[in-house]
C-alpha positions in Angstrom: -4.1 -8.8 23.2 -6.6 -6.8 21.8 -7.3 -2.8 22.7 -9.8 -3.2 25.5 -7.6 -5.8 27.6 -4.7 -3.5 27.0 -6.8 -0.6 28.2 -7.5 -2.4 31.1 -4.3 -4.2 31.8 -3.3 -0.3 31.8 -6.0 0.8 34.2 -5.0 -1.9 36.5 -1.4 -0.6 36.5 -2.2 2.6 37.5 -4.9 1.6 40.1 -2.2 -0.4 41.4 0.4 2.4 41.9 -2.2 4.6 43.3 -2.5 2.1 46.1 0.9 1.7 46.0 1.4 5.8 46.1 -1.4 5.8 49.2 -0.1 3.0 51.2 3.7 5.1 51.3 1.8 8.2 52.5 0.1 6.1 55.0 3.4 4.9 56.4 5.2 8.8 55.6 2.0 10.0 58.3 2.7 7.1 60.8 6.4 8.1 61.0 6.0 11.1 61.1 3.4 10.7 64.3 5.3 8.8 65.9 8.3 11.1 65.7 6.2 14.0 67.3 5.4 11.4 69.6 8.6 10.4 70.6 9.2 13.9 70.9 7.2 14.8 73.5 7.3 11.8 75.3 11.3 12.5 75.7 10.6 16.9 76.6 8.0 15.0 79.2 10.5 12.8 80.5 13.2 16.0 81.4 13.2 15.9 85.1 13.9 20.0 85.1 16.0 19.3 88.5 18.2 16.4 87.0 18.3 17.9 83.5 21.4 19.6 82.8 20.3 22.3 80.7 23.8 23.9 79.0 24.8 20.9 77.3 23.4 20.6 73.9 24.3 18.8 70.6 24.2 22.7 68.5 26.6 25.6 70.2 24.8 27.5 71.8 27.3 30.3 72.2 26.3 30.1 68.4 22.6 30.4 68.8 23.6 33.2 71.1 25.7 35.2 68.7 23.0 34.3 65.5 20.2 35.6 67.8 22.4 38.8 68.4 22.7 39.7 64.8 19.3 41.4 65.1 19.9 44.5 66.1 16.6 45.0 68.3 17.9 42.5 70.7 19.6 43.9 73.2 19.8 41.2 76.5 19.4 37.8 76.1 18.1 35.4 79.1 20.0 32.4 79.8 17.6 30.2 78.7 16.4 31.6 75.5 19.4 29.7 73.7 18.6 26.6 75.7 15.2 26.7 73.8 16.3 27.6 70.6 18.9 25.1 70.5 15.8 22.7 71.5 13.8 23.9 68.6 16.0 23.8 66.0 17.0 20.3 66.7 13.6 19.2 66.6 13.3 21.4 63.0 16.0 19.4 61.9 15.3 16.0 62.8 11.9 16.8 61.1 13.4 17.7 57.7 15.7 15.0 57.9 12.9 12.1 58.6 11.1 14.3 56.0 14.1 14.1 53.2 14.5 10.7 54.4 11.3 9.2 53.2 12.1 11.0 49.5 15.5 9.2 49.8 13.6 5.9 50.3 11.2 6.6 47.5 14.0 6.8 45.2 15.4 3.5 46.1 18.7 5.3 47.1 20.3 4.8 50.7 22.2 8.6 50.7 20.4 11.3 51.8 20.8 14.1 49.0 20.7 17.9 49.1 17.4 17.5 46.5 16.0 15.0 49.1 16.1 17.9 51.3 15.0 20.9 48.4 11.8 18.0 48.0 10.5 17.7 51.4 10.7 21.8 51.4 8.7 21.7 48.7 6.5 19.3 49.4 5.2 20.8 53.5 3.6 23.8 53.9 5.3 24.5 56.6 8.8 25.1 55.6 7.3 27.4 52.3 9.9 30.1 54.5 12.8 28.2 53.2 11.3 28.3 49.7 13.8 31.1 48.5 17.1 29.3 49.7 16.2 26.2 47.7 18.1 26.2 44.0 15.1 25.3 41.4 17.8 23.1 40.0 17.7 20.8 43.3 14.1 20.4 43.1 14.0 17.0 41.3 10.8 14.9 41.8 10.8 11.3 42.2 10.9 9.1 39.5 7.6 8.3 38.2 6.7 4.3 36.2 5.6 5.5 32.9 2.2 3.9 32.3 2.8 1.5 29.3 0.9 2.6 25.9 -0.6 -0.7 24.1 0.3 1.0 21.0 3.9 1.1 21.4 3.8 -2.3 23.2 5.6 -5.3 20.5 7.2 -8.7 21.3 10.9 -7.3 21.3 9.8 -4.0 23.0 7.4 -5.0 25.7 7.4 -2.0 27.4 6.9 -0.1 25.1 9.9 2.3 25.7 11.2 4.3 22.5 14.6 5.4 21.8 14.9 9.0 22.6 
């Protein structure tokens, strides 16, 4: 193979995993739509008459008590909780789907705490929770190694090296 097919055999790869890299953010955009979707299709569903309100999948006696440890806040309505338990289900279902989508990237099947540090890092949005995140759980995904023609021989074909 001589240098110019190798530089293009090389060029090819990484045109290839670009599309590869664009059709995953594709799909990452499309679930993620269609989560918000499915979220307010269900919060436009609630028949406020039907709904029963006080039951909730997070505490929120402990929403309540959390929301109290600010010492401005003096009364709370009954229904502030209700909402906040509301919200932070829908923050964490977000950053779930969001880690989930690093977990696939990686070929794994467990969700990890760095699949979580990642999509932190990775939306603007949760740049708040920035600070909580050990830099030591902040992994990025794997990245294929473009294959140098120099280093490429009959019983190295990838070229990989020892190191």
């Amino acid at each position: 193979m001589s240098g110019e097919d190798a530089a293009n055999n090389t060029n090819l790869q990484m045109q290839m995993q670009l599309q590869t890299q664009r059709a995953q953010m594709q799909q990452q955009q499309l679930q993620l739509h269609a989560f918000w979707q499915n979220q307010i299709q269900e919060i436009s569903q609630i028949d406020p008459n039907a709904f029963d309100f006080k039951t909730h999948q997070l505490p929120l006696a402990r929403i309540k008590k959390i929301m109290k440890t600010d010492e401005d806040v003096r009364m709370i309505s009954a229904e502030a909780p209700v909402l906040f338990a509301k919200a932070c289900e829908m923050f964490i279902l977000e950053l779930s789907l969001r880690a989930w989508i690093h977990t696939e990237e990686n070929k794994r099947r467990t969700l990890q705490r760095n699949d979580i540090a990642m999509a932190i890092t990775k939306t603007d949005v949760f740049d708040f929770l920035i600070d909580i995140v050990p830099r030591d759980d902040i992994k990025p995904a794997k990245k294929v190694r473009a294959v140098d023609p120099k280093t490429q021989t009959k019983e190295n074909p990838a070229g990989a090296t020892s190191d």
